[in-house]
Each structure stands twice: as structure tokens, then as C-alpha cells.
C-alpha positions in Angstrom: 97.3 249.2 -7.0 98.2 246.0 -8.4 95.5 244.0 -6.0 92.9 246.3 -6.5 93.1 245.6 -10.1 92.8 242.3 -9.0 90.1 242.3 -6.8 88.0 243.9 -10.3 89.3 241.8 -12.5 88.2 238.8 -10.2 84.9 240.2 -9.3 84.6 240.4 -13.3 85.5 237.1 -13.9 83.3 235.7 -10.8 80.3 237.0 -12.4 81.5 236.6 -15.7 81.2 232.5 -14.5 77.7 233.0 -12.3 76.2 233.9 -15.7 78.2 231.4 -17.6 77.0 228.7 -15.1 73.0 229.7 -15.0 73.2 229.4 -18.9 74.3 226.0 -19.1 72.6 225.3 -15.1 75.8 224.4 -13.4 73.5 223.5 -10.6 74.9 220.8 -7.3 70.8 219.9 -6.7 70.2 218.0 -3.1 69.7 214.5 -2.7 69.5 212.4 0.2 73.4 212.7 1.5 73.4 217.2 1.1 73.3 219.4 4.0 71.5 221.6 1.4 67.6 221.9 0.2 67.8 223.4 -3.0 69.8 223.7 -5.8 72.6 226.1 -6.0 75.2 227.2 -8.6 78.3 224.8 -8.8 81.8 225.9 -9.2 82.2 229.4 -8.0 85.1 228.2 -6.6 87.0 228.7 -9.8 87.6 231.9 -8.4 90.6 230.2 -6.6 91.9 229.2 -9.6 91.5 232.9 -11.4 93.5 234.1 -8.1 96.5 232.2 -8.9 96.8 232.4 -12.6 96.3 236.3 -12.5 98.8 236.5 -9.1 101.6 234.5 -12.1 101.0 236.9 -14.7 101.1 239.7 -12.6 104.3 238.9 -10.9 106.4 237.0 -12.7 105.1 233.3 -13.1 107.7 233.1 -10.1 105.7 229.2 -9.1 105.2 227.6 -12.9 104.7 224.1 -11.6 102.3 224.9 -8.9 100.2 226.6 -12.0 100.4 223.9 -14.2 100.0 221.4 -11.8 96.8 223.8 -10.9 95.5 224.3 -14.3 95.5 220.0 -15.0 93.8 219.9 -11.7 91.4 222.4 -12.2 90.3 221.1 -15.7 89.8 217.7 -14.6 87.7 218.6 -11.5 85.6 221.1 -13.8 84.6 218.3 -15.7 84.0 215.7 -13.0 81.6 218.9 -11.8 80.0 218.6 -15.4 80.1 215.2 -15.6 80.9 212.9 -12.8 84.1 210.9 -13.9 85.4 207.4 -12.2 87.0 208.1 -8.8 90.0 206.1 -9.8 90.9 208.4 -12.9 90.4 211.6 -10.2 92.8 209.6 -7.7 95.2 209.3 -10.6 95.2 213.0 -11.3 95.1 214.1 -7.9 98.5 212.5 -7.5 99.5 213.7 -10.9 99.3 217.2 -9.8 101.1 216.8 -6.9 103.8 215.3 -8.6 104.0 218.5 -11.1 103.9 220.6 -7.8 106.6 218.8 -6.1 109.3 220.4 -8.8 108.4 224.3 -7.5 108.6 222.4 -3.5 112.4 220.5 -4.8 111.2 217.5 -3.1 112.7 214.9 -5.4 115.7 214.9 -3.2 113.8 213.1 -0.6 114.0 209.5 0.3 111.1 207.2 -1.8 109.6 206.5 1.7 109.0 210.3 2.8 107.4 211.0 -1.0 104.9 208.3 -0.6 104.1 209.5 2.7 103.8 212.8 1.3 101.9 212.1 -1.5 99.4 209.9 0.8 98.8 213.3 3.1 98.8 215.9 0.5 96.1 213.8 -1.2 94.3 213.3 2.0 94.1 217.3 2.8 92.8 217.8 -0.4 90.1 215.3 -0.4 89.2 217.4 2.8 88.5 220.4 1.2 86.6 218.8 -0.8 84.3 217.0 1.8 83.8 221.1 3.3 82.4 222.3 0.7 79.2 220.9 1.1 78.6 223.3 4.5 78.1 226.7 3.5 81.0 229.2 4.7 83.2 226.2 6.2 85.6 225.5 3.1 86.1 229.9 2.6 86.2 231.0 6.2 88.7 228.6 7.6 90.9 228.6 4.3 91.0 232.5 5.2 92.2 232.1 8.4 94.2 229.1 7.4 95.7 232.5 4.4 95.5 235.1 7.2 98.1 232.9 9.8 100.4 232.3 6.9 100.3 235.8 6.3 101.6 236.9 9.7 103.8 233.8 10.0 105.3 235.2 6.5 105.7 238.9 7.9 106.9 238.2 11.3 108.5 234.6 12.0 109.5 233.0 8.8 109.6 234.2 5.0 108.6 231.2 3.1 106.8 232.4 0.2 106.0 235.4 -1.8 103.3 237.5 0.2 102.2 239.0 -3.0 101.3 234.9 -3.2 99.0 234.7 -0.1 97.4 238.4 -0.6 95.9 236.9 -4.3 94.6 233.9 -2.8 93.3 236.1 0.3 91.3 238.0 -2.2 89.8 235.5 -4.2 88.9 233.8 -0.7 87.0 236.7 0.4 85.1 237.2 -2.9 84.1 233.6 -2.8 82.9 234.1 1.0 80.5 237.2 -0.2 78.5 234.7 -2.5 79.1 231.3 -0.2 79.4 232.3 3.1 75.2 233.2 3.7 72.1 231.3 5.2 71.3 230.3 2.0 74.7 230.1 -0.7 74.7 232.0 -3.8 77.4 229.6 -5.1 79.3 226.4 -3.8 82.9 225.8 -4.9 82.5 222.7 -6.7 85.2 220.1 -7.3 87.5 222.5 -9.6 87.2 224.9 -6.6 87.8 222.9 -3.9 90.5 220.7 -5.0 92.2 223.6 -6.3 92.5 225.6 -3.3 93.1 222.3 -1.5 96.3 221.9 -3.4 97.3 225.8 -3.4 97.0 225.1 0.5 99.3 222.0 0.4 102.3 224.0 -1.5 102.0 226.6 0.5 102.2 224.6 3.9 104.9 222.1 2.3 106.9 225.0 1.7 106.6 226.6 5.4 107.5 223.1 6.2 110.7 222.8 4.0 111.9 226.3 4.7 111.2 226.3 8.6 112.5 222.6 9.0 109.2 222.6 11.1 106.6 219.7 11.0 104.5 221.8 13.3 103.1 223.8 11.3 100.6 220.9 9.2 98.3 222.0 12.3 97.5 225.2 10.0 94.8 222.3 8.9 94.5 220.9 12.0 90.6 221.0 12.4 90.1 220.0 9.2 92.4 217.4 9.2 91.1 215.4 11.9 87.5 215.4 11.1 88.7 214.4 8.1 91.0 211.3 9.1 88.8 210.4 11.9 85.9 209.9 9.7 87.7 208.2 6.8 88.9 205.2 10.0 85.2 205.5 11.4 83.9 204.5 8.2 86.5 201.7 7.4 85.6 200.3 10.5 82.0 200.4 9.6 83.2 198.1 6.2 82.1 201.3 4.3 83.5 202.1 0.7 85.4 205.1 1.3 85.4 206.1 -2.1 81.4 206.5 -2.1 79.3 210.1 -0.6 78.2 210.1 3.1 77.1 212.0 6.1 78.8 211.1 8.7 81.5 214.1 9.0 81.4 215.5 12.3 80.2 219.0 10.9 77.3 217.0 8.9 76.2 215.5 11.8 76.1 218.4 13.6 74.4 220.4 10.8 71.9 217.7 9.6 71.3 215.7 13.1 71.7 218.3 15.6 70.2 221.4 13.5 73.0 223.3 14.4 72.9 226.7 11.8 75.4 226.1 8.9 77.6 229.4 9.7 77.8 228.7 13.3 79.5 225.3 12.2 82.0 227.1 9.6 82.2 230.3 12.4 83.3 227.3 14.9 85.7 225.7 13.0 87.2 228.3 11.9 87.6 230.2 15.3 88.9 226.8 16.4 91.8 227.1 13.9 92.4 230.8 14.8 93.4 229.3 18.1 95.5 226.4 17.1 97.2 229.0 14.8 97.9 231.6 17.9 99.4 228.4 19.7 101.8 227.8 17.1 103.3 230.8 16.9 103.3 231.9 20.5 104.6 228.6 21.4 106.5 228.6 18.5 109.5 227.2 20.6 107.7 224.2 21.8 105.4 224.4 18.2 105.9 220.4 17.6 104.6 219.9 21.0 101.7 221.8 20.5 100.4 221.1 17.7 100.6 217.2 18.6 98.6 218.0 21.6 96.4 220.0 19.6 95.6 217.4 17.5 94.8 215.2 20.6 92.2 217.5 21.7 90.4 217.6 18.7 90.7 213.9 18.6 89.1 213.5 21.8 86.7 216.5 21.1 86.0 214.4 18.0 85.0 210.9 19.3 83.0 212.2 22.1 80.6 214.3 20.4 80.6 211.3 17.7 80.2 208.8 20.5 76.9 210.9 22.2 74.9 211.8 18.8 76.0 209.5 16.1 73.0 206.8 17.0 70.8 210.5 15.7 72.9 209.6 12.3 72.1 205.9 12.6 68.3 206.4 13.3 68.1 208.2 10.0 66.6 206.8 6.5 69.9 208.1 4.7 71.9 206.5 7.2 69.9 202.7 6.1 70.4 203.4 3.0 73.7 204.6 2.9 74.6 200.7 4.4 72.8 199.3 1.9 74.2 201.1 -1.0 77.8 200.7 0.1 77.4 196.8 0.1 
């Protein structure tokens, strides 16, 4: 009963915030580095947000830090989707908020060199979610698999968190999938959605990692993950600032050069991480094993359709003047 007065009460406060935003035209409008042709109602991700702070009231506040270090995130992205703020200050808070959530993970009593290294990668997955969202579908359907995997691994390998925890976020995913997960979006996430669930997503698989004494299981972002690293080193051997928009993700190139349907992309993905996520727990034994070699294949998956289409990219008037911007 409880989650079905969630899922009204976040339906209510979803559209509660769709008519909220078309007052005040919360719009993300195209320009010449979207994968989109018209412009479409930012920040429905906030929905992520409303899962987690209605999932503390209604049981207990049992993760205060990973709220708090939520809420600052949330407020700060909101109003770098309002008003685009200086990529330095959102750096700073990015790491701010992982430093609130590393209380509710007790991670303090780890060595300075393992924090920065943890910092560095919890940063880097959210900065991933954030470069999804500009795909429809891709950001909501693999983050519920990604919810879905923990799920069973909660039920049937390893208790790590409370489920109650994963359900709430399951639902708001799914809500935000019915308005972004079309042909043509209803809604994107925006930056206080997708850094938000991006750092929901690195407590929860910090915490699988700390309670299972597994490193495996950081493949539960596998896919996103390395698109994600592989482009950040293709650019900075390109002398590109990495800080500045681009097209040269995998997906985008696949969605903008190869006119490959948006949802067929996010579908992909996401199926791809549905199998990484059976290997891990059927091999669970050998997990660490697998998941490296997961990774590899992706890797290798990942230059080669990069090394055969990217001159499409290149050939490109963005691509020009992309260059010539970043100089």
C-alpha cells in the first residue's frame, strides 16, 4: 500500500512540475551539438529526486547523508538547468556531495589514496549520466535495469541495502520512462535529474561493493562506463577541452551519423547491460573475472565501431566547428 501511495503521489508531483516548467518554459531547445530537433521540457528528472525524499519520510530517514548530500546536489543542478553556472563551481559540488554521501557508505576509514580514487570514479559515473540524457530512453531504461539487477542481487545473493530503497527509485524510474522513453520525449531529465540519479546510483553500488567485498559488481554501469571513459581519452587525445559539449559519444554517433532510431540505441544499451548483469551473478564465483573481460569487450566493441564511422562525425559542420570552438 505504501508504494502505491507513492507511485500517486509521484505521478502528482511529476505533473505538478510539467506544468510548473511550461509556465516558466523550462525548455533544453536544440542547437548544433543535440541529438534532438525541437525543444522539450527540462528537468522531469526531478522525479528521481521526489523518489528518494518521499522513500526517507516514509521509512524512516534510515540514509540522511545520501539525502542531504541529494538535496545540495539537486538544488545546484536545478539551477545550472535555469541558468548555466561555471563548470568548476559544479565540479566543486559534485565532489561536495559525495563527500556528504560517503558518511551513510563509512568510507572515512579508508586510506587517502583509495578516497581520491573513489572520489575520481564516483564523479566520473555521474558525469555519465549526465552525458545520456541527451538520447531519449537511454538514461531511464538502463538505470532500470541497472535498479532491477540490484533488486535480485538484494533478494537472492547479497542484502546490501534496504529494498524498500530500490523499489522507490524503481518507481520514479518507470514514471520518468512513460514521459521520456518515446520517439519524440515528453520531458528530458535535465541536470538536477541526471546527476541526481547518478549519485543515488553510486551509493547504491558503493555499498554492494563494501558489503559484498566485491569490486565486480562496478560492471552494473559497465556500458555506460566505457563509452563514457573511452570518449573522455578520445577527446583528450584530440587536445579537446573536456569540460566543453560534444558529439562524439559512441551512442551520438550512432544516433546523429548513422540514423540509427533513438530507442533502438537506449533498447541496445540497455539489453547489453541485462547481459553483463546475468554474467555477474551467474558467474558470481569468477564475478571479478568477468566483469574485467566484460569491460574488454565493450572496449573493443567500442573502438571498432568508433574506428569505421567516426570520419561520418568528422565530415560534419558541428564536428569543424566543434575544433574550432574548443581552441
Amino acid at each position: 500500500m505504501i508504494h502505491l501511495f507513492l507511485v500517486i503521489l509521484l505521478i502528482i508531483l511529476a505533473f505538478g512540475y510539467f506544468k510548473i516548467a511550461e509556465y516558466f518554459k523550462i525548455h533544453d531547445k536544440p542547437n548544433e551539438r543535440s541529438s534532438h530537433h525541437k525543444a522539450t521540457l527540462l528537468g522531469g528528472g526531478v522525479i528521481f529526486y521526489f523518489a528518494l525524499l518521499l522513500y526517507s519520510f516514509f521509512f524512516d530517514f534510515q540514509y540522511p547523508w545520501l539525502l542531504v548530500g541529494a538535496t545540495v546536489l539537486a538544488a545546484v543542478s536545478f539551477i545550472d538547468d535555469l541558468h548555466p553556472l561555471s563548470p568548476r563551481f559544479r565540479l566543486v559540488i559534485h565532489f561536495v556531495s559525495l563527500f556528504i554521501l560517503f558518511v551513510d557508505l563509512d568510507l572515512y576509514t579508508l586510506s587517502v589514496p583509495v578516497l581520491i580514487v573513489l572520489f575520481i570514479v564516483g564523479v566520473g559515473l555521474m558525469n555519465a549520466y549526465n552525458f545520456m540524457d541527451g538520447i531519449n530512453g537511454m538514461m531511464g531504461f538502463t538505470s532500470m535495469v541497472v535498479l532491477l539487477g540490484m533488486i535480485y542481487v538484494n533478494s537472492y545473493v547479497i542484502v546490501f541495502i534496504d529494498i524498500n530503497l530500490l523499489y522507490s527509485l524503481l518507481l520514479g524510474v518507470v514514471i520518468f520512462n512513460f514521459f521520456n522513453f518515446r520517439t519524440n520525449a515528453f520531458c528530458f531529465a535535465g541536470d538536477v535529474g541526471a546527476f541526481t540519479i547518478g549519485l543515488i546510483m553510486v551509493f547504491l553500488i558503493y555499498k554492494l561493493i563494501a558489503v559484498s567485498g566485491n569490486f565486480a559488481w562496478i560492471a552494473l554501469l559497465a556500458v555506460f562506463g566505457v563509452d563514457t571513459i573511452l570518449t573522455i581519452i578520445h577527446r583528450i587525445c584530440l587536445g579537446e577541452n573536456i569540460t566543453r559539449p560534444h558529439r562524439k559519444h559512441l551512442f551520438q554517433i550512432l544516433a546523429n551519423e548513422l540514423k540509427i532510431p533513438q530507442l533502438f540505441i537506449s533498447a541496445g544499451y540497455g539489453l547489453v547491460q541485462v547481459l553483463v548483469i546475468i554474467g555477474l551473478v551467474v558467474f558470481r564465483e569468477y564475478s571479478l573475472i568477468f566483469a574485467v573481460a566484460a569491460i574488454f569487450v565493450l572496449s573493443v566493441f567500442y573502438i571498432l565501431i568508433k574506428q569505421k564511422y567516426y570520419y561520418l562525425h568528422c565530415n560534419s559542420h558541428s564536428c569543424f566547428r566543434t575544433k574550432k570552438t574548443d581552441k
